[in-house]
C-alpha positions as CSV (number, residue, x, y, z in Angstrom):
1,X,-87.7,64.9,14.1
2,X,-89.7,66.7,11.6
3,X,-91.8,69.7,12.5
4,X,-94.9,71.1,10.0
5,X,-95.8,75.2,11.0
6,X,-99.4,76.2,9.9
7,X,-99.8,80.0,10.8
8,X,-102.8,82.7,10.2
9,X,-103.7,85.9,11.5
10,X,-106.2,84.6,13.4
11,X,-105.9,81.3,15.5
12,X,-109.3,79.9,13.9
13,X,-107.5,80.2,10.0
14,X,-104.0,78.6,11.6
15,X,-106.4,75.4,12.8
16,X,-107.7,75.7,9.3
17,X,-104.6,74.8,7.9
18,X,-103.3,72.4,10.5
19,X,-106.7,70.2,9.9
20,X,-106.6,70.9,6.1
21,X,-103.1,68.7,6.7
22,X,-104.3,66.2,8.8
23,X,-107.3,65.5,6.4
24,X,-105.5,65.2,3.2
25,X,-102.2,63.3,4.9
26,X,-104.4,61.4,7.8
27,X,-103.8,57.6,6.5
28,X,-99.8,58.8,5.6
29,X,-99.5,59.7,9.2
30,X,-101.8,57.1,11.0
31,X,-102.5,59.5,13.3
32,X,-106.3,60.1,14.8
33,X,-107.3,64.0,14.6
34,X,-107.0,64.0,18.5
35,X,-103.4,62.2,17.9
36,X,-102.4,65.0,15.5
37,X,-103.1,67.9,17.5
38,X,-101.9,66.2,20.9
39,X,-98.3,67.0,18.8
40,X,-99.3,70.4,17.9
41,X,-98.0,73.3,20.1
42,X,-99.8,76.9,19.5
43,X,-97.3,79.9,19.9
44,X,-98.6,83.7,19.3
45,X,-96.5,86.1,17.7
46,X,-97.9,89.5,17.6
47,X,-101.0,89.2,15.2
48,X,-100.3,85.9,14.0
49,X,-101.0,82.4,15.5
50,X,-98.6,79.8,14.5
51,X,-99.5,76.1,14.9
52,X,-96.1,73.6,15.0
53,X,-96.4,69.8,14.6
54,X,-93.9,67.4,15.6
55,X,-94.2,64.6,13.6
56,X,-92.9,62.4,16.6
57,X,-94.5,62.4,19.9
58,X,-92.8,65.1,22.5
C-alpha cells in the first residue's frame, strides 16, 4: 500500500495540498473528492497538521 503525506502549519494549508493532489491526479486515481479524503487520516504534531492518504481503502 502506498501512502501520500501533505502537511502545513496550519490544517487549512495541509487540505490545500491534499486537494491540490486530488485535482491534478483525480482521473489517475478514479477517485471522487469525497473518495479521496474518506482515505485520508489527519494527525497533529505540535504546530503542524499532517494529512496521510492511503492509496487503498483502510
Amino acid at each position: 500500500m502506498a501512502i501520500r503525506e501533505f502537511s502545513g502549519l496550519s490544517p487549512r494549508v495541509a487540505k490545500r495540498r491534499a486537494l491540490q493532489y486530488w485535482y491534478t491526479h483525480r482521473e489517475d486515481l478514479g477517485l471522487s473528492l469525497s473518495e479521496f479524503f474518506g482515505r485520508c487520516r489527519v494527525r497533529r504534531s505540535g504546530a503542524a497538521t499532517h494529512i496521510t492518504f492511503y492509496t487503498e481503502a483502510a
